[in-house]
C-alpha positions, 0 to 999 in steps of 0.5 A, a space after each residue: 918954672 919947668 926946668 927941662 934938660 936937652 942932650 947938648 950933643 944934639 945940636 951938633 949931631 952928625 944926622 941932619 934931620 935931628 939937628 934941624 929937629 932939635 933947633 926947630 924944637 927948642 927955638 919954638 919951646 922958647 917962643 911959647 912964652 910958657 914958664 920954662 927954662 932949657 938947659 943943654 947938657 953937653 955939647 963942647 960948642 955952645 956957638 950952635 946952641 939957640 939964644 936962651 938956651 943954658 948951658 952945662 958943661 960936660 962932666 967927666 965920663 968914658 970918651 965914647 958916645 956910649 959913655 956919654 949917654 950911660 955916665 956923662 949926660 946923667 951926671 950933667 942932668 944931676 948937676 943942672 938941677 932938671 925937671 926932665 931929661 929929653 934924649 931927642 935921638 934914639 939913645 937914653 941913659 939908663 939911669 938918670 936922677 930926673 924922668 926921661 923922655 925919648 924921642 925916636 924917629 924910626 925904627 927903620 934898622 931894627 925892622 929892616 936889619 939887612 939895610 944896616 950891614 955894620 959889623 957892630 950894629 947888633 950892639 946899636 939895637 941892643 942900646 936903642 931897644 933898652 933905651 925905649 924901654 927905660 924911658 918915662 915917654 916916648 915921642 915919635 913923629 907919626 902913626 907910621 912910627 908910633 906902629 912900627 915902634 910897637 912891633 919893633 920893641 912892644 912899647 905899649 901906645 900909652 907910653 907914646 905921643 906922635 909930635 910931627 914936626 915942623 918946617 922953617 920959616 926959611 922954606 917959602 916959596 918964591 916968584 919963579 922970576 926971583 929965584 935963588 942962585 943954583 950951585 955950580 953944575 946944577 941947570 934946570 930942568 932937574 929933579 931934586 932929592 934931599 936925603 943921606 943917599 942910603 941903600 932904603 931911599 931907592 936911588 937905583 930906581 929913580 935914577 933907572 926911572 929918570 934916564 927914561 923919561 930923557 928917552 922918551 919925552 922931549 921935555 925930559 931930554 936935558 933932565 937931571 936928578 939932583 941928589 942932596 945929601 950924605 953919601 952912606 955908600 951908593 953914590 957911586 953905584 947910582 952915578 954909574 949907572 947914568 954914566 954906562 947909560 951915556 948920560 953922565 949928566 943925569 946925577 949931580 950929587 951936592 954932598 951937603 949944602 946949606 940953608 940959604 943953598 937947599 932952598 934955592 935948590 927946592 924952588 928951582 926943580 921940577 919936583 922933589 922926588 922921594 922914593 924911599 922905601 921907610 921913613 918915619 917922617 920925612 922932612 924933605 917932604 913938607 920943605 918942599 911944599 912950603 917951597 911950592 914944589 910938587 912932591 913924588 913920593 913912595 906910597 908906602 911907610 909915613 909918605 902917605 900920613 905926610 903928603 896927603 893929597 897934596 902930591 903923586 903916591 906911587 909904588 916905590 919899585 915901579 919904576 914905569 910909573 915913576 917914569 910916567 909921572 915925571 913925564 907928565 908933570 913936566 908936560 903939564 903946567 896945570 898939574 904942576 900949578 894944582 900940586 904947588 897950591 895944595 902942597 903949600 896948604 898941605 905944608 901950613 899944618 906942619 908948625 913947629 909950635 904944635 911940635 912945641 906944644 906936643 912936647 911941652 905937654 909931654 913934658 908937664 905930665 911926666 913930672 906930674 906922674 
């Protein structure tokens, strides 16, 4: 029996994708019916923990995040008796009385630093870079990251294995007929974007691209763009610029939204638009497919290796281009019905049960080395 220890604080992390990562993840761990046990080290609401999971309480240490990876979350793997540690977000402790796999999602601010103006975040990097260098493996989530990883830190392709992840079950696509209820202030047509609204995901652009396509096609003049997700400080700057357009209407910003919510949202839109500059992976991408939506996205970082040819690639700083495209799928039912059927084709390659195995095996060979 492998006994695997699982960062507990995970579960409720204040990033959306790890915590859908680490459920995803550990419920499909579970389902393997292989010889494993996960315990959760830490973590003060054992309400958000997967049923099967353990539990170990959190054991005293500093009161800050840092004292919990370098003091708290050791301490707890020592009393829970592990095989292996898993760090699934970036930060690992230094030491640890069991081997220590890391996963990391991207490197995204230590390559592009300017993206990440905090008065501390040299401190961030310096934690982040250590981190990858003291754990035994290191999972990523594509080639994309597993390059950028290499670059950014020197870690040597050996040390990593890309374990692209999975979407829920709860993203299926619909009877456009029988769709879900849309939340308040949301009318369709809209294009929709699922993501923390950051200075890296190119909103400015997309929201410059779809007041031109309200001025230019009929079918476009009620569009909106819906934006789901945190505010890490341009959401006020991408409304803005609808309102001194004259077409306030254009944004609707949700903030966050459940589940049950997110994919009534996904079945309702036009096309999920994604024009980032970097992402390791890109989750909203495979949500979308297996929701039957049409996906735009950057043809840049890991959109490409995700989508394939299942969507629209397309330069993310041509905003003529983005413009044309929406245009465009909105005048074309045939084009819009070809990307729903290869995007769901597209979106059944990514299960967390391969994530799972991936995993599992790294798991197995760290304790054999």
């Amino acid at each position: 029996m492998l006994r695997i220890g699982i960062d507990g604080r995970a579960f409720a992390s204040p990033a959306a994708g790890v915590r859908r990562y680490i459920k995803g993840l550990t419920c499909a761990l579970l389902a393997l019916g292989e010889p494993l046990e996960l315990v959760a080290l830490g973590g003060r609401d054992t309400s958000l923990l997967p049923a099967g999971i353990g539990h170990v309480a959190e054991p005293p240490h500093p009161p800050t995040n840092l004292g919990w990876t370098l003091v708290g979350l050791p301490r707890a793997a020592r009393r829970a008796g592990v095989d292996v540690v898993h760090a699934p977000a970036y930060t690992a402790p230094f030491w640890s009385p069991a081997p220590v796999v890391l996963t990391i999602h991207d490197v995204s601010y230590e390559r592009h630093p300017q993206w990440y103006p905090y008065r501390r975040d040299w401190a961030r990097r310096a934690f982040y870079r250590r981190s990858a260098h003291v754990a035994s493996q290191i999972l990523t989530v594509s080639r994309f990251s597993a390059a950028e990883i290499t670059a950014a830190y020197g870690i040597p392709a050996g040390r990593m294995t890309v374990t692209p992840l999975g979407v829920d079950g709860a993203f299926v696509a619909k009877d456009p007929r029988s769709l879900g209820q849309l939340p308040p202030g949301v009318t369709s047509p809209y294009l929709l974007h699922v993501g923390d609204l950051h200075e890296r995901r190119n909103l400015t652009m997309l929201v410059g691209a779809v007041l031109s396509a309200r001025r230019q096609s009929q079918a476009a003049r009620a569009l909106s763009l819906v934006l789901v997700g945190t505010d890490l400080g341009v959401g006020d700057a991408v409304s803005a610029i609808a309102v001194e357009a004259g077409a306030s209407d254009a944004v609707v910003r949700l903030g966050s939204v459940n589940e049950r919510r997110l994919r009534a949202l996904y079945q309702g839109s036009v096309a999920l638009v994604y024009p980032s500059f970097y992402e390791g992976f890109g989750l909203p991408l495979v949500e979308a497919m297996a929701c039957g939506t049409p996906v735009i996205a950057s043809n840049v970082a890991s959109m490409p290796e995700v989508l394939g040819d299942a969507g629209i690639l397309i330069d993310p700083s041509d905003e003529g281009a983005w413009t044309r495209a929406i245009i465009d799928l909105m005048s074309d039912d045939e084009k819009r019905g070809r990307l729903r059927e290869a995007g769901l084709r597209r979106a059944g390659e990514f299960t967390w049960e391969r994530t799972a195995r991936l995993t599992l095996d790294v798991y197995r060979r760290t304790v054999a080395r």
